[in-house]
C-alpha positions as CSV (number, residue, x, y, z in Angstrom):
1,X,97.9,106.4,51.1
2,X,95.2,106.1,53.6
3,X,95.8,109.9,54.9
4,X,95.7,111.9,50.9
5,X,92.7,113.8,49.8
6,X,91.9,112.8,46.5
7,X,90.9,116.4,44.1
8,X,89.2,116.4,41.1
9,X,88.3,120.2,40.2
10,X,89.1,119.5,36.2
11,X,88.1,123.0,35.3
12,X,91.2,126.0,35.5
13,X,93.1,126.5,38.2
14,X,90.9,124.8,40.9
15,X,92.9,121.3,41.7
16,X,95.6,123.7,42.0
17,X,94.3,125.9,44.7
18,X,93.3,123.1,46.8
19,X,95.9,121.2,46.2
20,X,98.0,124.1,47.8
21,X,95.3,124.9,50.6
22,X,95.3,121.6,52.3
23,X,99.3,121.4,52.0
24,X,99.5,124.7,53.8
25,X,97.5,122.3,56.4
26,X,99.8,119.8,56.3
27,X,97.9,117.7,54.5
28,X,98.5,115.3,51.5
29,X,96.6,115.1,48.6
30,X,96.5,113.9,45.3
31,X,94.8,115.7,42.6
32,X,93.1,113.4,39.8
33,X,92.2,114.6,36.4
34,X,88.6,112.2,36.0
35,X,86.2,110.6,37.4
36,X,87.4,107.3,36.2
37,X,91.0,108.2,38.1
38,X,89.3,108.7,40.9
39,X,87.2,105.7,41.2
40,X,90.8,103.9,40.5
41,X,92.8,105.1,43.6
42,X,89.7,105.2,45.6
43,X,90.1,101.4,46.4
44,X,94.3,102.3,47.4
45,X,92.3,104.3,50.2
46,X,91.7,107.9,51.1
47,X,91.0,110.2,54.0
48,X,88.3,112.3,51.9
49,X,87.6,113.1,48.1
50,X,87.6,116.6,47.0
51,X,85.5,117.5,43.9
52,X,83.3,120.0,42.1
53,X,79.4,120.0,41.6
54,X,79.9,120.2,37.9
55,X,81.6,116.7,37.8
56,X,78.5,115.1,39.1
57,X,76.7,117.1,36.6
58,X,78.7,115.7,33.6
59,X,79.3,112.5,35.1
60,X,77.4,109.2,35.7
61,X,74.3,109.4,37.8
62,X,75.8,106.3,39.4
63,X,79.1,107.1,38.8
64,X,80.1,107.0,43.1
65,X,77.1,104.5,43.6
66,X,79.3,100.8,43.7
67,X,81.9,102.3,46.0
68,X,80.0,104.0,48.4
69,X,77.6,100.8,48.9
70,X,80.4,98.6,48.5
71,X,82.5,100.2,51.8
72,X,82.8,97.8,54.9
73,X,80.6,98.6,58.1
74,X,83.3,101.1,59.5
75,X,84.0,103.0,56.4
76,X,82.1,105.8,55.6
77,X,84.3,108.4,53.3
78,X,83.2,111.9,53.3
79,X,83.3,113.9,50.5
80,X,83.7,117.5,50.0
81,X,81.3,118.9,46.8
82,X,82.7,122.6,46.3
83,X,79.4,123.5,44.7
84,X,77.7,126.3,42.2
85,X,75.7,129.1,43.8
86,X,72.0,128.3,42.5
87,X,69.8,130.6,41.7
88,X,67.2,128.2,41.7
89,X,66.9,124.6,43.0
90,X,68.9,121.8,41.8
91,X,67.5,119.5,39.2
92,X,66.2,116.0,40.9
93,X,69.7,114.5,38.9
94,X,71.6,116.8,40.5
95,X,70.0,116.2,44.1
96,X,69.8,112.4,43.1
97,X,73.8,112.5,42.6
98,X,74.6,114.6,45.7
99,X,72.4,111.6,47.9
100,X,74.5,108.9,45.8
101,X,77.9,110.4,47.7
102,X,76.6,109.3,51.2
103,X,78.5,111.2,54.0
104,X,79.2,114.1,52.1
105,X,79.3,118.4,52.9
106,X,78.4,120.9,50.6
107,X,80.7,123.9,50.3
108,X,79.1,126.8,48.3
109,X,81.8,128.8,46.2
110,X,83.7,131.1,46.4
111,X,84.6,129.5,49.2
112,X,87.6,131.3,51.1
113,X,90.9,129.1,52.1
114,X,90.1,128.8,56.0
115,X,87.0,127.2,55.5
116,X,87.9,125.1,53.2
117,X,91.3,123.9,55.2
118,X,88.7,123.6,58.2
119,X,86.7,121.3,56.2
120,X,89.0,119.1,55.2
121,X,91.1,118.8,58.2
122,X,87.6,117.8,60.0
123,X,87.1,115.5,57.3
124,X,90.7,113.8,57.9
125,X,89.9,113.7,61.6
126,X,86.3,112.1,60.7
127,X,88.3,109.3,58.7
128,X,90.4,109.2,61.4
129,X,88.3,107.3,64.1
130,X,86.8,105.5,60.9
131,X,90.4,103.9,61.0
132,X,90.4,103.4,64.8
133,X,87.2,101.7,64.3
134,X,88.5,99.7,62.0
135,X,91.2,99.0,64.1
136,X,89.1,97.9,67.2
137,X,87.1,95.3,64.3
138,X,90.2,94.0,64.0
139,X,91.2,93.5,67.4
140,X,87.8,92.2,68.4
141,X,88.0,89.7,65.7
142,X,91.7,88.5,66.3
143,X,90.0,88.4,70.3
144,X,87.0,86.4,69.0
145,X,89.5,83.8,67.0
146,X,91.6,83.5,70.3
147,X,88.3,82.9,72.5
148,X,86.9,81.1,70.6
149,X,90.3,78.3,70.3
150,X,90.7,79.1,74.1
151,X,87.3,77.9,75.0
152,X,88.1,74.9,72.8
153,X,90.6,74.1,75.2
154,X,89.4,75.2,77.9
155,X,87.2,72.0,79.2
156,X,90.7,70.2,78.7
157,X,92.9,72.7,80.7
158,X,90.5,73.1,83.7
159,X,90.6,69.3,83.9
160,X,94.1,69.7,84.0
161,X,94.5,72.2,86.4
162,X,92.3,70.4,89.3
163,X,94.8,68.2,89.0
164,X,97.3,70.1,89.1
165,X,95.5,72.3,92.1
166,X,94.8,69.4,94.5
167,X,98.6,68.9,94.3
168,X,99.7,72.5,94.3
169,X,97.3,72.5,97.2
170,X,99.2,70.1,99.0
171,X,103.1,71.7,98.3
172,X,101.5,75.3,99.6
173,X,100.4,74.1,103.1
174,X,104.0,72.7,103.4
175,X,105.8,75.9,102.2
176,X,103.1,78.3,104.5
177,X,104.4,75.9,107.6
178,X,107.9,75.8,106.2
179,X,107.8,80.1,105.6
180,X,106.1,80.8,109.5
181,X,109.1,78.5,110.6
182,X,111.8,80.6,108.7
183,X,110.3,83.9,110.1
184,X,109.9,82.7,113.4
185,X,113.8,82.1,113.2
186,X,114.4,85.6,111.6
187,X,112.8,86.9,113.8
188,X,114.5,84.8,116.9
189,X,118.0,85.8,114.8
190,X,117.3,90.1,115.1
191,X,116.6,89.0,119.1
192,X,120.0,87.5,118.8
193,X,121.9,90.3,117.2
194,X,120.5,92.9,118.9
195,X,121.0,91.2,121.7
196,X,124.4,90.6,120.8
197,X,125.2,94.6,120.1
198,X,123.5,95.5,124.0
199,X,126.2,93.0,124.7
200,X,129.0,93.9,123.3
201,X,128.3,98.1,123.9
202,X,127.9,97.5,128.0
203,X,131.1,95.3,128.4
204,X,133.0,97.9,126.3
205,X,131.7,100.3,129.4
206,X,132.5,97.8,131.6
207,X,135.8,97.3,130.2
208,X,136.3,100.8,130.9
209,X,135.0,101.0,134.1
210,X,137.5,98.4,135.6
211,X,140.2,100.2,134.5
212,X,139.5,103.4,135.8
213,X,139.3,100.7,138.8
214,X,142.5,98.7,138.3
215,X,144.2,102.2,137.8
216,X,143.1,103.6,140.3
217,X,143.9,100.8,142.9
218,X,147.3,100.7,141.4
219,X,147.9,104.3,142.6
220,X,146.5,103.8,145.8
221,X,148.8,100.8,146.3
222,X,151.7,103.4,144.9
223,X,151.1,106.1,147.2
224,X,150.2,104.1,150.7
225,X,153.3,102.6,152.3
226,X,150.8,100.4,154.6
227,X,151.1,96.7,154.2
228,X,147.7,96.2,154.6
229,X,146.9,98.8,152.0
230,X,149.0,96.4,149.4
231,X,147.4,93.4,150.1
232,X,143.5,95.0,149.6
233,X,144.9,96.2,146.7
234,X,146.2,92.9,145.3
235,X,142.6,91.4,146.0
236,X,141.3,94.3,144.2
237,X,143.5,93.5,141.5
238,X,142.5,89.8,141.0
239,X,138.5,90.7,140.9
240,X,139.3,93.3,138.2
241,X,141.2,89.9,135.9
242,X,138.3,88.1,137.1
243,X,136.1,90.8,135.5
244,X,137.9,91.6,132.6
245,X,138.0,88.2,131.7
246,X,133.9,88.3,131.5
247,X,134.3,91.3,129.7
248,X,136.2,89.6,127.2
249,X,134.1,86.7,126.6
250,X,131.1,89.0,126.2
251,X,133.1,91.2,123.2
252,X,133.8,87.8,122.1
253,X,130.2,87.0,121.9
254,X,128.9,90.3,120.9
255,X,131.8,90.0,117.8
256,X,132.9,93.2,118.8
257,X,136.3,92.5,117.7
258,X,138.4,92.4,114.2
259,X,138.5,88.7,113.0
260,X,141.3,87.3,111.4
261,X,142.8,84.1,110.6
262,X,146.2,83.1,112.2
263,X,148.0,80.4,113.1
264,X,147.1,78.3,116.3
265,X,147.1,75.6,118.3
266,X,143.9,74.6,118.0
267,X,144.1,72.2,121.6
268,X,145.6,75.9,123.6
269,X,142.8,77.3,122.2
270,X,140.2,74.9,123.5
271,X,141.9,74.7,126.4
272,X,141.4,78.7,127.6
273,X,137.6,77.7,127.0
274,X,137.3,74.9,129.2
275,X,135.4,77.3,132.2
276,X,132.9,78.9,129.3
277,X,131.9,75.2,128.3
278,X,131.5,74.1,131.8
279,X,129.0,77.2,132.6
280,X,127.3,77.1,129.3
281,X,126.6,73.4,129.7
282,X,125.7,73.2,133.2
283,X,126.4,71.0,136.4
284,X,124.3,68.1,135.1
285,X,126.7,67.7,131.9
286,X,130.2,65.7,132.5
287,X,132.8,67.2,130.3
288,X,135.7,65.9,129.1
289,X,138.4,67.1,127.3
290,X,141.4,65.5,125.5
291,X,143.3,68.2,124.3
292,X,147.0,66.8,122.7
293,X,150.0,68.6,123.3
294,X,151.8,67.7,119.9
295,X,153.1,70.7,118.5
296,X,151.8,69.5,115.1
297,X,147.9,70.2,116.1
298,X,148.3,73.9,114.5
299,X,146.0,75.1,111.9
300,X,145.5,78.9,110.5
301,X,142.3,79.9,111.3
302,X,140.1,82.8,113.1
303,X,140.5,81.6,117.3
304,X,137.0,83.6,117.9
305,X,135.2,81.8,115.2
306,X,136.5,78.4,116.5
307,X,135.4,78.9,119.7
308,X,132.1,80.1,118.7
309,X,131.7,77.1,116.8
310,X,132.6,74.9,119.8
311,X,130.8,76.9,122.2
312,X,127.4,76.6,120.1
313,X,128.4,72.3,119.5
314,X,128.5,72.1,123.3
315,X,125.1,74.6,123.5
316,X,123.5,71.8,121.2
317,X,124.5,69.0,123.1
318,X,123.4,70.1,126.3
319,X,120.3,70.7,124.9
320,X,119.6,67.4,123.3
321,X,120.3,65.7,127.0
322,X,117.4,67.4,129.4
323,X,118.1,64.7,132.3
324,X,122.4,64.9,131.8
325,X,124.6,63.4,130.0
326,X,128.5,63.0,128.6
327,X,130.2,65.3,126.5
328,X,133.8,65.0,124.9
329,X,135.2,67.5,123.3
330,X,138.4,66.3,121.3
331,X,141.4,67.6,118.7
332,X,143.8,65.1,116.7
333,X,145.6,64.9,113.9
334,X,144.3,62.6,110.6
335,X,144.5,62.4,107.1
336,X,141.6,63.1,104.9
337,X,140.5,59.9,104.9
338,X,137.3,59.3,102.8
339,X,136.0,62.9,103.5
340,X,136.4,63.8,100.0
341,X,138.8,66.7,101.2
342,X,142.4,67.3,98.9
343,X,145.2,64.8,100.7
344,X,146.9,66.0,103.5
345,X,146.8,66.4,107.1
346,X,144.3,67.5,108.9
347,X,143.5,69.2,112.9
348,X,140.0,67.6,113.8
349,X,138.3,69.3,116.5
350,X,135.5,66.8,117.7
351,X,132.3,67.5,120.1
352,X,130.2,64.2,120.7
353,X,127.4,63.8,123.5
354,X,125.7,60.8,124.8
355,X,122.3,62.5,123.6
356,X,119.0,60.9,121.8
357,X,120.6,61.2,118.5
358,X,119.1,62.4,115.0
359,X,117.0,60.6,112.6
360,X,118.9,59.5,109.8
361,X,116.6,61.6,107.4
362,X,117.4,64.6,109.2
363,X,121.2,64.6,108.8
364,X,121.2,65.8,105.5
365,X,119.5,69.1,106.8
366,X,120.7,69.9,109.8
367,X,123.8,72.2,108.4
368,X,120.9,74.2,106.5
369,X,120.1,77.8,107.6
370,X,117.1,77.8,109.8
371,X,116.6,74.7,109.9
372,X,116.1,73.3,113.8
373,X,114.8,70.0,115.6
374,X,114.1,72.5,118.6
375,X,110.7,73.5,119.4
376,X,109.8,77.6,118.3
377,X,111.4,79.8,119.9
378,X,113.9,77.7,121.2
379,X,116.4,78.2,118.7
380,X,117.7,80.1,115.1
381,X,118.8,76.9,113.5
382,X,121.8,78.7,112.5
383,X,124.5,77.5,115.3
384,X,125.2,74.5,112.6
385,X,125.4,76.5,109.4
386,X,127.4,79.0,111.4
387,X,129.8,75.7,112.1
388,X,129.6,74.5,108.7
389,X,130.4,78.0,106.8
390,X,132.9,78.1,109.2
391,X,135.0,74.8,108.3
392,X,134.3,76.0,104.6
393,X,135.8,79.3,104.9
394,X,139.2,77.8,106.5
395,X,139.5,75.6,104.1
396,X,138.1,72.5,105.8
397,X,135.1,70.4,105.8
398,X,132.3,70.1,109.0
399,X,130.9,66.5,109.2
400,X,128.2,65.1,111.7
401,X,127.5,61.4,112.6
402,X,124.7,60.6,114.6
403,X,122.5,57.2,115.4
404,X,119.0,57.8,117.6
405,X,119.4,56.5,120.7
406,X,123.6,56.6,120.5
407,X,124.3,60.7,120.5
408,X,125.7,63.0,118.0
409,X,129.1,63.8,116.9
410,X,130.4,66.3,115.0
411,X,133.8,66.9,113.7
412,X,135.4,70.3,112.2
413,X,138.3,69.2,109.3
414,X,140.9,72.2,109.6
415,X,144.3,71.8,107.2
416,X,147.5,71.4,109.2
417,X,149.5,74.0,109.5
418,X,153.2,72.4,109.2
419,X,155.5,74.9,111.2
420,X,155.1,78.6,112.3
421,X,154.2,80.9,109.5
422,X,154.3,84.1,111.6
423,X,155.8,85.5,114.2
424,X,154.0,85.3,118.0
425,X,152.5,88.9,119.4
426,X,155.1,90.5,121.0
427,X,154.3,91.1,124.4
428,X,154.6,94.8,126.3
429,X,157.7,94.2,128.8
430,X,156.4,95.2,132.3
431,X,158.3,98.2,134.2
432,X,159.2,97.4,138.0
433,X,156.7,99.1,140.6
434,X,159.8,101.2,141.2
435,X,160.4,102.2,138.2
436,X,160.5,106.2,136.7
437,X,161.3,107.1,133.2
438,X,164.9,108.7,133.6
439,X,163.5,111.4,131.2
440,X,160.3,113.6,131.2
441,X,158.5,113.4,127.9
442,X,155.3,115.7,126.7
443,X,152.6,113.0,126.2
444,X,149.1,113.7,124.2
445,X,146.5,111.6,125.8
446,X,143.2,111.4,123.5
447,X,140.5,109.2,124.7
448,X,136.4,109.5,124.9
449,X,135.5,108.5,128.2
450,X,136.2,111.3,130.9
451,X,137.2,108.9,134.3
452,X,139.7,106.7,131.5
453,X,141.1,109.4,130.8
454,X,141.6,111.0,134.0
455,X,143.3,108.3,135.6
456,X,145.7,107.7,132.5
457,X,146.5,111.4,132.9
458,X,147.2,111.0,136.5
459,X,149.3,107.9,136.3
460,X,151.4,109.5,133.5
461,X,151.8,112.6,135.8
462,X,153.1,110.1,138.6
463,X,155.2,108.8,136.5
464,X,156.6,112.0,135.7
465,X,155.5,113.4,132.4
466,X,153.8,116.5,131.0
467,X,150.9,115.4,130.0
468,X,148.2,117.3,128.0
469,X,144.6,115.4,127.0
470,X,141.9,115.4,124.3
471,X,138.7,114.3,124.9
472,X,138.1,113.4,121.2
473,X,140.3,113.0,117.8
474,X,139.2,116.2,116.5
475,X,141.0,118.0,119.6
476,X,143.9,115.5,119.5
477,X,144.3,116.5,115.9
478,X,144.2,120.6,117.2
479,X,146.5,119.7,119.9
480,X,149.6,118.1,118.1
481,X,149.1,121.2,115.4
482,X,150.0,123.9,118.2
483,X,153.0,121.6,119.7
484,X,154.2,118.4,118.5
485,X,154.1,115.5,121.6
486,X,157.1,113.2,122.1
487,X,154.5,110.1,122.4
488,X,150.4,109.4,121.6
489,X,148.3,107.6,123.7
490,X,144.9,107.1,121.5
491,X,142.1,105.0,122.3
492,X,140.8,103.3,119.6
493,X,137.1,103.0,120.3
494,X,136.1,107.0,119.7
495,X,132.7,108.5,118.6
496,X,133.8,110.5,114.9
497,X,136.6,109.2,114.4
498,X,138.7,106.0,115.4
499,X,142.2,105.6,116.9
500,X,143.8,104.5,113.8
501,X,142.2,107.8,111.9
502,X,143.7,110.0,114.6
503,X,146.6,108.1,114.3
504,X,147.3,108.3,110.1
505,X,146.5,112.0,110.1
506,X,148.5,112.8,113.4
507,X,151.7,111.4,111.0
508,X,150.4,113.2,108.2
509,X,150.8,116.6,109.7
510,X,153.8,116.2,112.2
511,X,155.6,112.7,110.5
512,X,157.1,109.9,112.0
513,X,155.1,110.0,115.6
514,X,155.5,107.0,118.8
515,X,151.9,106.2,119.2
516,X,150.7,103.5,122.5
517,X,147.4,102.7,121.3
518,X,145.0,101.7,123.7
519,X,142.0,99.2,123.7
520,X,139.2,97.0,125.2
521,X,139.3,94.8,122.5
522,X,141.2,92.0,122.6
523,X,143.2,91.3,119.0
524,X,144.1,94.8,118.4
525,X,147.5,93.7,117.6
526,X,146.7,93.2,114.2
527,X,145.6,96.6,114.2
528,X,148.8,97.5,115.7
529,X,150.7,96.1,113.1
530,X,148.9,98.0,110.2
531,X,149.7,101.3,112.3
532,X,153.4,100.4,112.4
533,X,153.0,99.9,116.3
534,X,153.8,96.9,118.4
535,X,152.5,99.1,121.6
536,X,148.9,97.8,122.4
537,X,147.5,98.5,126.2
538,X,144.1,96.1,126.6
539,X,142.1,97.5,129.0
540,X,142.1,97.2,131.9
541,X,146.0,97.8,132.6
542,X,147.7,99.2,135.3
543,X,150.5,101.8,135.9
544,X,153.9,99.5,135.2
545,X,152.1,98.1,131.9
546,X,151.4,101.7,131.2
547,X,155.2,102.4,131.6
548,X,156.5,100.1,130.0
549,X,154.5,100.7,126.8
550,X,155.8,104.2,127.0
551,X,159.2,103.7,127.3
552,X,159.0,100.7,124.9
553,X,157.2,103.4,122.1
554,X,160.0,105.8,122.6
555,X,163.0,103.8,122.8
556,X,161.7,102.4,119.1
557,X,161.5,106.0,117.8
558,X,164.4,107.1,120.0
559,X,162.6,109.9,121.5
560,X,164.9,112.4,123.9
561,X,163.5,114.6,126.6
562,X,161.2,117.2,125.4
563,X,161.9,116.1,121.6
């Protein structure tokens, strides 16, 4: 309603020809047949009125007057007066009538189709931003209403808010301290893991380099018949254990190794740790250990994660006693007790020390992320969470006691495993120093690192094989398409592609193939058992290891000479 032009042209055809004009403009109209109709659907609203000089004549002086004075401040309606060329000048009524109209534009006829479209569309568009004035009334005076109740309120609410400030004040200078803390542990925690990837890349090298070593002395000691040549050799041979043990305990930190849970015994385990507590704790720190032997202290869980977990209980304890101290570490078998665990048996793997203790309002937060009694810098605050998440995810519980002045203990709840649930690793069999294959085999060795793979190549070649090498599993792969090899060596640590890739395409393209696969990681055996292949070298090995994994990987497949 509020976008028609109203028409009144009574006389002939005239309502018609507008009609159609401002339709052929897309706009709507409504043609009205008197005055009095008009002035009816005027108050329904209308973008513009349309109408002849000769109605003003015959109508009312007055006729327009009420309506035009009685429009609100934004509305001023135009109208359009299609008028009678004069050939003299209009009567003072006919002047007087025009001025009673207002906002109105005087169109002399004939008037042609284009100008009179123009004229009303800019008459539409004039009642247009009458509208969007009307519209920002509106909004001003629902804005005025809504001030107006606000500052009502407003006297009460900004008495309400100092109070509310002053203690909002308070809680933000905690959270600031509490949110420099937590980034000064991220922060410490990025140190840590990219200290722990340096790590865990330069003992991989190292691994590597010991066994170009190891293999290398083990040839030596093959091809010299001197006595004294042997016994070098077997000094040689216990630096590079020594060595490779570090190694492995720097994977082990670094978590450069697959994780998986399986069943242990838990006091074994803590046992082969004994050394790394003792140098992680230091000479002013008595250890002691009391490890049980009963069969029953076996729980399935991750042995890397458990002796994480211990290592950073024992790191804590050393640090809560600066001048020295005790420190027992300790596995036995209870029931769950009060610990709000399901019944059952359970392995509990205890560290206590002889330390200053914790306040008994800081218990309840020590297992939180971040959270650390040790000055900034000194610590992530996420050894204990690490513990805790680790309990959790075995199915067990981690619970600490502690008294200031009488030390801390904390105790990991692991379920008991009742009997074996899997089979032990098999172990490679060792071939005598004497020993040669009785057979020559073609043998496809692909591995990364150039001196690794040199010396494998070399000892297979003593050992009497035709041996052919890839430096990468993209050439391995190019390799076994010209000629099919009796047996793979692949290391598993390669740049593109892994071991295990070569591996699965390898038997794609040729089938059933014996694969020895080869690593510096120490719980590949897993990954040997989703390969299908119980032959896993760790690095650093030496020739009779080496040759008894061969013969081991093609006994299984039952691999003749130059098959």
């Amino acid at each position: 309603m509020e976008w028609r032009v109203l028409i009144l042209a009574p006389r002939g055809r005239d309502a018609q020809v507008v009609h159609d004009v401002l339709k052929s403009r897309g706009i709507g109209s409504r043609p009205c047949a008197t005055v009095q109709e008009v002035l009816t659907e005027l108050p329904r609203s209308a973008a513009a009125v349309i109408l002849t000089e000769e109605v003003l004549v015959d109508a009312p002086a007055d006729a327009f007057a009420a309506f035009v004075d009685g429009q609100p401040s934004w509305s001023d309606l135009p109208f359009i007066v299609l008028a009678t060329r004069q050939e003299r000048r209009r009567s003072p009524r006919a002047l007087s009538a025009l001025r009673s109209l207002g906002n109105v534009v005087l169109l002399e006829r004939p008037v042609d189709a284009e100008t009179l479209g123009s004229a009303a569309a800019a008459a539409v568009r004039a009642r247009a931003r009458q509208y969007a004035t009307r519209s920002h009334l509106e909004q001003l005076d629902d804005t005025r209403s809504v001030v107006e109740r606000l500052n009502r309120e407003l006297e009460d609410r900004i008495a309400l808010r100092t109070r509310e400030l002053a203690s909002a004040n308070d809680r933000l200078m905690a959270e600031i301290a509490e949110r420099e803390r937590a980034q000064t542990a991220l922060v410490q925690l990025q140190k840590m893991e990219a200290i722990g990837q340096l790590t865990g890349g330069i003992a991989h090298d190292f691994n590597n380099l010991l066994h170009v070593v190891s293999m290398n002395i083990d040839m030596i000691s093959r091809l010299s018949t001197e006595s004294r040549i042997g016994t070098i050799a077997a000094q040689a041979r216990r630096a590079v254990g020594r060595g490779a043990k570090l190694t492995g305990q720097l994977l082990s930190f670094a978590r450069n190794q697959s994780l998986l849970p399986r069943l242990n015994h838990v006091g074994e385990l803590l046992a082969g740790m004994q050394e790394l507590v003792a140098v992680s704790t230091g000479a002013g720190i008595a250890v002691e250990w009391r490890l049980g032997e009963d069969p029953a202290l076996r729980a399935v869980l991750d042995a890397s994660q458990l002796e994480m977990a211990v290592l950073n209980l024992a790191v804590n304890a050393r640090d809560a006693m600066p001048e020295g101290g005790r420190l027992a570490i300790a596995v036995e078998r209870r029931d769950a007790g009060a610990t709000g665990l399901p019944p059952g048996d359970y392995v509990v793997v205890s560290v206590a020390d002889s330390g200053a203790g914790i306040p008994a309002n800081l218990l309840q937060k020590v297992f939180d992320p971040f959270f650390t009694t040790k000055p900034v810098g000194s610590g992530t605050g996420l050894g204990l969470s690490q513990v805790y998440g680790f309990a959790e995810q075995s199915g067990g519980r981690a619970f600490i006691h502690s008294c200031p002045g009488q030390g801390t203990r904390v105790e990991m709840y692991f379920p008991a495993a009742q009997a074996l649930e899997q089979p032990a690793p098999v172990d490679l069999p060792e071939a005598p120093e004497d020993a040669r294959p009785p057979q020559r085999h073609r043998i496809l060795v692909v591995e990364d690192d150039a001196d690794v793979r040199r010396v494998i190549v070399e000892s297979l070649g003593l050992l009497g094989h035709d041996v052919e090498e890839a430096a990468d599993g993209a050439q391995g792969l190019a390799a076994i398409g010209r000629r099919r090899p009796d047996l793979l060596i692949v290391d598993y640590a390669m740049p593109g592609m892994n071991g295990a890739e070569v591996v699965a395409r390898a038997r794609a393209m040729v089938g059933p193939l014996p694969v020895v696969l080869a690593t510096g990681y120490a719980d590949m055996a897993e990954v040997g058992r989703v390969l299908g292949t119980q032959s896993i070298l760790t690095k650093p090995f030496d020739i009779a290891t080496l040759s008894g994994a061969v013969a081991q990987a093609l006994r299984k497949e039952g691999v003749s000479a130059g098959g």
